[in-house]
N, C-alpha and C positions, 0 to 999 in steps of 0.2 A: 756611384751616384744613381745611376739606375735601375740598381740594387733595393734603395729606397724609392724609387718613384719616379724621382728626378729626370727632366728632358735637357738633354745636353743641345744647345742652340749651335757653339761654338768653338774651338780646338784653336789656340793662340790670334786672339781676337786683334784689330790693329784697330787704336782710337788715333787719333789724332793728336800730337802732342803739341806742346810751346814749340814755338817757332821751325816750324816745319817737321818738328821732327812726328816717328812712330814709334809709339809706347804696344803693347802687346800683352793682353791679359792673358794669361794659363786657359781657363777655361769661362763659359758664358752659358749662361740660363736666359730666362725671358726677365728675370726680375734681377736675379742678384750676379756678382763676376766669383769668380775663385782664382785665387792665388797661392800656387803651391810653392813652397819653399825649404828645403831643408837646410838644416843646421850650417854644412859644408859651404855653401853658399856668402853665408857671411866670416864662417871662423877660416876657411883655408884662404893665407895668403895668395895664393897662386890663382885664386877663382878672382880676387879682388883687383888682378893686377898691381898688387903694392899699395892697394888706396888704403889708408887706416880703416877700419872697422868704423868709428863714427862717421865717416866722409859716408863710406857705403850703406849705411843706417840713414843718414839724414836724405840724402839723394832718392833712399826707396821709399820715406815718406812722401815728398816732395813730388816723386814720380805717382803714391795712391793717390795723395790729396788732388791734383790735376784728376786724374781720373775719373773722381768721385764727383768732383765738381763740373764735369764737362757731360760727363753721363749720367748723371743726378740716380747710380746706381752702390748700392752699398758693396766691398769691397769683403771679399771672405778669407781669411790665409787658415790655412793649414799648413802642417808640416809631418812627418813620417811618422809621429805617435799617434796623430788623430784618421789613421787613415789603417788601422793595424785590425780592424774588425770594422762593421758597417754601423754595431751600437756606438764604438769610439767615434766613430763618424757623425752619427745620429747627436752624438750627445755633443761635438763639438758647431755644430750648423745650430743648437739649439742654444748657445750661447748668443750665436748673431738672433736669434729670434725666429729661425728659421725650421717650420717640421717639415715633415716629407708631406707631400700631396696623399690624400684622401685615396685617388685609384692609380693602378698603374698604368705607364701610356703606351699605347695601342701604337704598333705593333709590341707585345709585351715583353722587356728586357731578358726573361727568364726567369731561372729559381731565383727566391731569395735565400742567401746565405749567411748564418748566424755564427 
């Protein structure tokens, strides 16, 4: 992300969830969250603790839509292909609507890498 531009606000962000509980995004900007997730996550039993695959699918909706509606901020997922070069990158944030900023931020991340 800072590769393209991008200022990382925040590293497992804690919102506030339903009834007391803490939800925890991946990563935070000033505008949008990111949510990374690979494949393993949903498909290995053993990450699921036994919960069917739909149980764990609807729950992860359930747990963005809270999100999105408490933080009135848009909700980004990635997963391991779109993170395999910075253009993969580039071109999946540009699906959400999102390009890179215009300059880099000061203190400046370093090279970009193509």
């Amino acid at each position: 992300m800072s590769q393209l531009g991008f200022v990382i606000t925040g590293l497992q962000v804690a919102v506030a969830g339903p009834n007391g509980t803490m939800l925890y995004i991946d990563l935070a900007t000033d505008e949008w969250w990111l949510e990374f997730d690979g494949k393993t996550k949903y498909l290995d039993e053993a990450m699921r603790d036994g919960a069917p695959l739909e149980e764990v699918l609807l729950d992860e909706k359930k747990r963005e839509d809270w999100i999105r509606a408490q933080t009135d901020r848009r909700v980004v997922r990635v997963g391991d292909e779109h993170i395999v070069t910075t253009g993969e990158f580039r071109r999946r944030l540009a699906v959400y609507g999102i390009q890179p900023p215009q300059c880099r931020p000061s203190p400046d991340p370093g090279p970009i890498f193509r």
